[in-house]
Kinemage of the C-alpha trace (Angstrom):
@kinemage 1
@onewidth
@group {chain A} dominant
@subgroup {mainchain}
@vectorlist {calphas} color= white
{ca unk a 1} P 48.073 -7.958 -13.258
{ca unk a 2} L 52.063 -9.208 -12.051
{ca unk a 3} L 50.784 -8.872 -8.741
{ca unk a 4} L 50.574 -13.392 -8.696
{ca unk a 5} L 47.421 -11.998 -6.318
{ca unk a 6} L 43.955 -14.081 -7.180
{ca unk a 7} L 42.002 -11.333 -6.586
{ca unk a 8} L 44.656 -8.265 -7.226
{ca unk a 9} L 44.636 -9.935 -10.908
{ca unk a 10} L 40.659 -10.590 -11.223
{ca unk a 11} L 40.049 -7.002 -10.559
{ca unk a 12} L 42.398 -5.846 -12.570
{ca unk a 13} L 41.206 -7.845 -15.763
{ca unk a 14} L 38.346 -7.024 -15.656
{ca unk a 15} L 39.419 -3.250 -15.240
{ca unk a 16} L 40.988 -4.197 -18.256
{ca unk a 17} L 37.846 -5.406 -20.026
{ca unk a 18} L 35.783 -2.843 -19.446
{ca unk a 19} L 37.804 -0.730 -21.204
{ca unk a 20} L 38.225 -2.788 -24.525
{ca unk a 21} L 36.750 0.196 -26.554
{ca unk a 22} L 38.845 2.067 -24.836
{ca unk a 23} L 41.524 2.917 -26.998
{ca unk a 24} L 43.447 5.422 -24.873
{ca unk a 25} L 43.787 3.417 -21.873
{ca unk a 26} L 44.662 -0.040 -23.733
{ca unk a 27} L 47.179 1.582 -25.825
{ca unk a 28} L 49.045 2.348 -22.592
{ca unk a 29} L 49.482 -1.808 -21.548
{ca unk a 30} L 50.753 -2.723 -24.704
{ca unk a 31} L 54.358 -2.217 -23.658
{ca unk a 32} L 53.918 -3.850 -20.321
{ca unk a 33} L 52.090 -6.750 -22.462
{ca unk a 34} L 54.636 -9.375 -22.003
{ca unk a 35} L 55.405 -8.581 -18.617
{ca unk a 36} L 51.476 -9.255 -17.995
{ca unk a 37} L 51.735 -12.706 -19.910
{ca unk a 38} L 54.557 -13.927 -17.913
{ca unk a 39} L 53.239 -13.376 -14.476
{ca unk a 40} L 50.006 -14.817 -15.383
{ca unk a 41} L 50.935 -17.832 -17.656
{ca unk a 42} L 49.804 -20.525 -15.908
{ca unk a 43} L 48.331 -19.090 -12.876
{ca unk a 44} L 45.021 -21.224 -11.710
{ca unk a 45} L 42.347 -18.323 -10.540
{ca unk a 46} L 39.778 -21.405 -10.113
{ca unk a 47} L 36.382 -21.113 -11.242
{ca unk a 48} L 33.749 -24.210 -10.662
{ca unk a 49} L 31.523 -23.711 -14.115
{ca unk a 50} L 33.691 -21.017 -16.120
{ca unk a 51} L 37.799 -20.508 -15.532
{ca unk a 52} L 38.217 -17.876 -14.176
{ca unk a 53} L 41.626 -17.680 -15.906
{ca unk a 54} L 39.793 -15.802 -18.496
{ca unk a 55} L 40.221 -12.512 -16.501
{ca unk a 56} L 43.707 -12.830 -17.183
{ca unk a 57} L 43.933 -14.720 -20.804
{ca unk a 58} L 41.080 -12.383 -22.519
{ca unk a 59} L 42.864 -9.273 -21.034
{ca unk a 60} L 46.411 -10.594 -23.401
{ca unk a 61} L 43.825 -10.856 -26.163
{ca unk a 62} L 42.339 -7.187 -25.763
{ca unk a 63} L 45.911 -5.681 -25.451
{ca unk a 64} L 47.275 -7.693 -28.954
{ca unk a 65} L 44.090 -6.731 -30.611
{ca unk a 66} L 44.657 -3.308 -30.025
{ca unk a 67} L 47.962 -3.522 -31.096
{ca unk a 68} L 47.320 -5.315 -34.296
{ca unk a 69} L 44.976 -1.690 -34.831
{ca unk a 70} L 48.024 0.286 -34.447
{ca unk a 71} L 50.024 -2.091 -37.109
{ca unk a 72} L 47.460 -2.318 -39.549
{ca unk a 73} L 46.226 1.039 -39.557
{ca unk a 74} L 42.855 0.308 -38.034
{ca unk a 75} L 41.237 -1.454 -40.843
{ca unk a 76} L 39.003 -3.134 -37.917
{ca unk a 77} L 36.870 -1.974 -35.175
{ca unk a 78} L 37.567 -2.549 -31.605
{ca unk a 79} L 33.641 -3.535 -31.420
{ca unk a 80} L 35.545 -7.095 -32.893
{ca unk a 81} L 36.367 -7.992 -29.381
{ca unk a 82} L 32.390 -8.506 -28.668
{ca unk a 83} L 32.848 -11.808 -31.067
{ca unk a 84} L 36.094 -13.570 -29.415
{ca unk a 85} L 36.544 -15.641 -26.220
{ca unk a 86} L 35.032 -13.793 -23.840
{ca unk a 87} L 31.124 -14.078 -23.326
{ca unk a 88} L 31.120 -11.651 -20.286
{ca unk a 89} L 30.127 -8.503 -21.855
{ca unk a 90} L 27.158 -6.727 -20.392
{ca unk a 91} L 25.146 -4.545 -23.084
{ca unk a 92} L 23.907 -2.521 -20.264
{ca unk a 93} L 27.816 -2.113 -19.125
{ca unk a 94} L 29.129 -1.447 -22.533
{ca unk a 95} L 26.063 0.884 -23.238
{ca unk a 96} L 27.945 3.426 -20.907
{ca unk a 97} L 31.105 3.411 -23.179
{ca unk a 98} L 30.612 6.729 -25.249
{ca unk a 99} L 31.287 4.630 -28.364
{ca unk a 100} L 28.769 2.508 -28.139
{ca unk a 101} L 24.858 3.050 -28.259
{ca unk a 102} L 22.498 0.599 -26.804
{ca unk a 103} L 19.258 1.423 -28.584
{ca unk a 104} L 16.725 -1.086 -27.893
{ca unk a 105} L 15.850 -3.574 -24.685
{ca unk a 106} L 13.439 -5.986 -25.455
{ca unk a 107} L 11.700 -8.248 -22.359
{ca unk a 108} L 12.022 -11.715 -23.809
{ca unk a 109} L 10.541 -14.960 -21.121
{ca unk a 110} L 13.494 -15.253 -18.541
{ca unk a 111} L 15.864 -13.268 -20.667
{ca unk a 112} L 15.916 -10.020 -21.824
{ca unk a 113} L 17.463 -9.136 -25.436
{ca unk a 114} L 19.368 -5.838 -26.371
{ca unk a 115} L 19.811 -3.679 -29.699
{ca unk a 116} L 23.451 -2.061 -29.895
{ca unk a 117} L 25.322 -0.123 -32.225
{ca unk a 118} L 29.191 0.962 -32.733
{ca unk a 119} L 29.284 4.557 -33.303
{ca unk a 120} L 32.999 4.116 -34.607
{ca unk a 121} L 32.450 1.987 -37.353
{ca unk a 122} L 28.523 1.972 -37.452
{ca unk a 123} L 28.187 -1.784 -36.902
{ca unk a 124} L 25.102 -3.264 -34.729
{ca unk a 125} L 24.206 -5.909 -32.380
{ca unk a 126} L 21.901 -8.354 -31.158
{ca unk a 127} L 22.566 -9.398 -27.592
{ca unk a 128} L 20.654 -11.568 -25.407
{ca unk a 129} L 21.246 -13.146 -21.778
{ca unk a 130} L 21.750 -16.520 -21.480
{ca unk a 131} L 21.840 -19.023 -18.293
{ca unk a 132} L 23.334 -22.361 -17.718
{ca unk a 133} L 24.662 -22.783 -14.255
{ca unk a 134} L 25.576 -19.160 -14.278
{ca unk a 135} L 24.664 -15.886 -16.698
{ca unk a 136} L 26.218 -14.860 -19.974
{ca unk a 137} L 25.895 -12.499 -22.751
{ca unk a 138} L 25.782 -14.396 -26.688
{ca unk a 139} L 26.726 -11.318 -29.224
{ca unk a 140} L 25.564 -11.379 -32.783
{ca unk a 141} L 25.946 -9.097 -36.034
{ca unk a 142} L 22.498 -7.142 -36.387
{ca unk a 143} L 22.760 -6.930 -40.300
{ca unk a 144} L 18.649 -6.272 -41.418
{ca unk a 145} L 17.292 -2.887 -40.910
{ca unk a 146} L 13.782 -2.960 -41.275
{ca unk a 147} L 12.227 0.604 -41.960
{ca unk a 148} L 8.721 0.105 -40.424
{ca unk a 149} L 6.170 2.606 -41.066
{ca unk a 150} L 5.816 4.389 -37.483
{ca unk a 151} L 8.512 4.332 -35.538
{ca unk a 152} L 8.186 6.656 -32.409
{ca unk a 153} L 7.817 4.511 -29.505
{ca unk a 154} L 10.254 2.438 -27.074
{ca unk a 155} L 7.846 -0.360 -28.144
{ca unk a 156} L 8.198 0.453 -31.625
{ca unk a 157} L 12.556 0.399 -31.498
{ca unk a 158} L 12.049 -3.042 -29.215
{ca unk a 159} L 9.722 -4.731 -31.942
{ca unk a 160} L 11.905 -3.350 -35.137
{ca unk a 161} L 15.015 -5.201 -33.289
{ca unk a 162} L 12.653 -8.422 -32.603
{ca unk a 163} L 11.931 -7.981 -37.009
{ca unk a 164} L 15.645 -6.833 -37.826
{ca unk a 165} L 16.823 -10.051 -35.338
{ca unk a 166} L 14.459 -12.306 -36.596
{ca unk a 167} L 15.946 -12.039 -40.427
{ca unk a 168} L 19.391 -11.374 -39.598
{ca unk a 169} L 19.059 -14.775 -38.592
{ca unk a 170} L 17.095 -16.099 -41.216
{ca unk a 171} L 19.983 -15.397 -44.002
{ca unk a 172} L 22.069 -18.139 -44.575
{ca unk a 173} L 25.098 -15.804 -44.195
{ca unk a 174} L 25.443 -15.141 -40.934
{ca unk a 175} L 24.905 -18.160 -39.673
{ca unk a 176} L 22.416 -17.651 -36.975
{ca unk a 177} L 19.615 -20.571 -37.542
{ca unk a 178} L 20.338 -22.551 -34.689
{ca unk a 179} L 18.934 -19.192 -32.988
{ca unk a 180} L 15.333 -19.247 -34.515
{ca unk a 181} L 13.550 -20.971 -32.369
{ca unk a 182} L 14.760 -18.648 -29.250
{ca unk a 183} L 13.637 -15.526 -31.404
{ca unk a 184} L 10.297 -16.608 -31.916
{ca unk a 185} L 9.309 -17.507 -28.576
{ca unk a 186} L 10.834 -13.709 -27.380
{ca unk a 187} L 8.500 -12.231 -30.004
{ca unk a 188} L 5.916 -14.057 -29.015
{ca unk a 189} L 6.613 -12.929 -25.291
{ca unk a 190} L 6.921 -9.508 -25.907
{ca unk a 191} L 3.702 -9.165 -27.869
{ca unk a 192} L 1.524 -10.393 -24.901
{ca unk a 193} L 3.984 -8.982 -22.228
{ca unk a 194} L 2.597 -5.481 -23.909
{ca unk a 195} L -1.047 -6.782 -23.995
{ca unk a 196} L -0.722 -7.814 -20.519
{ca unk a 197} L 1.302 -4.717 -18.915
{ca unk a 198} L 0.899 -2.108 -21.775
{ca unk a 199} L -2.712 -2.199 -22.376
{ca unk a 200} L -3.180 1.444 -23.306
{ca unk a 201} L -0.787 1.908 -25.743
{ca unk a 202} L -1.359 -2.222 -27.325
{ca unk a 203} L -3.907 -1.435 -29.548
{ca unk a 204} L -2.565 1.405 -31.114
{ca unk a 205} L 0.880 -0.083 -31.587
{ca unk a 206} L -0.351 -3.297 -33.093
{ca unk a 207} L -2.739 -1.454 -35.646
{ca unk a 208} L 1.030 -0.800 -37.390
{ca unk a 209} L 2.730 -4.208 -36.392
{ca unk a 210} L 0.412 -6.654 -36.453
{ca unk a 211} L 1.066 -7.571 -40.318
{ca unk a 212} L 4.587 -7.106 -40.131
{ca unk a 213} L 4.895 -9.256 -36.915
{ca unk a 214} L 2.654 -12.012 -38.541
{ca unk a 215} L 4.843 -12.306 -41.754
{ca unk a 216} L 7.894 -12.359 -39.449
{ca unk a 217} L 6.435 -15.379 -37.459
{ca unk a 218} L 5.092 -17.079 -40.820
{ca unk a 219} L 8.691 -16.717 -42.541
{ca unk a 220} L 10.265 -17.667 -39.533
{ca unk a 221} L 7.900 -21.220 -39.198
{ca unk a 222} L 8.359 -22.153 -42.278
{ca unk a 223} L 12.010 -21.810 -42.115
{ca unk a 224} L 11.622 -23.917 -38.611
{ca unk a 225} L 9.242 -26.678 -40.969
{ca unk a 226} L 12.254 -26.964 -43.442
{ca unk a 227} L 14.760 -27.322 -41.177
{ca unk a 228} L 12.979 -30.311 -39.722
């Protein structure tokens, strides 16, 4: 990271990043944090659509997080660092980290959307891919946990988070209604993506979601109507 190397310094960040849950190896930069700030302040590591100065600037951020933990006697989680400046964070990547669980993968029309819980603090997520010019990951709070009446299946954990996202969003709270027209068309898509590929199991999933989904949809219309 002092290295003043383009690529010695990407590859270290995101080394760095990777390893943002990971309290044992972050705890270790923290005295070599200014060091790190002074060889990189400044530096230009290009970048044509997203700066790639943020493999140096979000690796500073991860390190004083982390030592704001130690300070305050960890009244927060490190899972906090999925909500600041950094929109990199694969689900499937941080799915390997032993602290956190990615429970659910959903097949949404050109993007696919992930469940994902803490096992530290026992907070969830609702993460879904997003493209413009290049791909990203948008993190959420997943605060509604629906307890549907069968729930065996992969289909069954990938249509609870579709229901749990769906009125997460819808409560005024958390600030998430800009997001409900993108959930309903991946609900939407995942229903006929199992009619179309899942035939043999369809039926017998939608004799328990069928209602459930349709309420979903209807609350989530009439919230669209209002907001028009």
């Amino acid at each position: 990271m002092t290295s003043r190397d383009v690529g010695l310094i990407r590859k270290s960040g995101l080394d760095i990043i990777n390893n943002s849950q990971n309290e044992d190896v972050i705890t270790l930069l923290i005295a070599h944090r200014d060091d790190i700030y002074n060889a990189t302040r400044n530096f230009d590591l290009g970048g044509a659509f997203a700066t790639n100065n943020r493999f140096y600037e979000f690796p500073i951020e991860i390190i004083d997080f982390h030592r704001e933990l130690i300070l305050s006697n960890n009244t927060k989680c490190t899972c906090d660092l999925y909500f600041k400046s950094y929109s990199d964070f694969d689900p499937n990547k941080e799915g390997e980290n032993p602290t956190i669980e990615l429970f659910a993968k959903g097949i949404g029309d050109y993007t696919n959307v992930y469940g994902l819980k803490c096992n530290k603090c026992e907070s969830r997520f609702h993460v879904s891919e997003r493209h413009y010019h290049y791909g990203w990951y948008q993190w959420h709070p997943l605060v509604h946990d629906f307890n549907p009446p069968k729930y065996s299946t992969e289909a069954d954990n990938v249509l609870k988070l579709y229901v749990d996202i769906i009125y997460t969003a819808l409560d005024e709270k958390n600030k998430q209604k800009n997001e409900l027209s993108f959930h309903l068309q991946n609900i939407k898509y995942y229903v006929n993506w199992l009619k179309t590929n899942e035939e043999r199991i369809y039926d017998d999933i939608m004799e328990t979601w069928n209602d459930i989904i349709e309420k979903t949809k209807s609350d989530l219309n009439r919230e669209l109507k209002n907001k028009v």
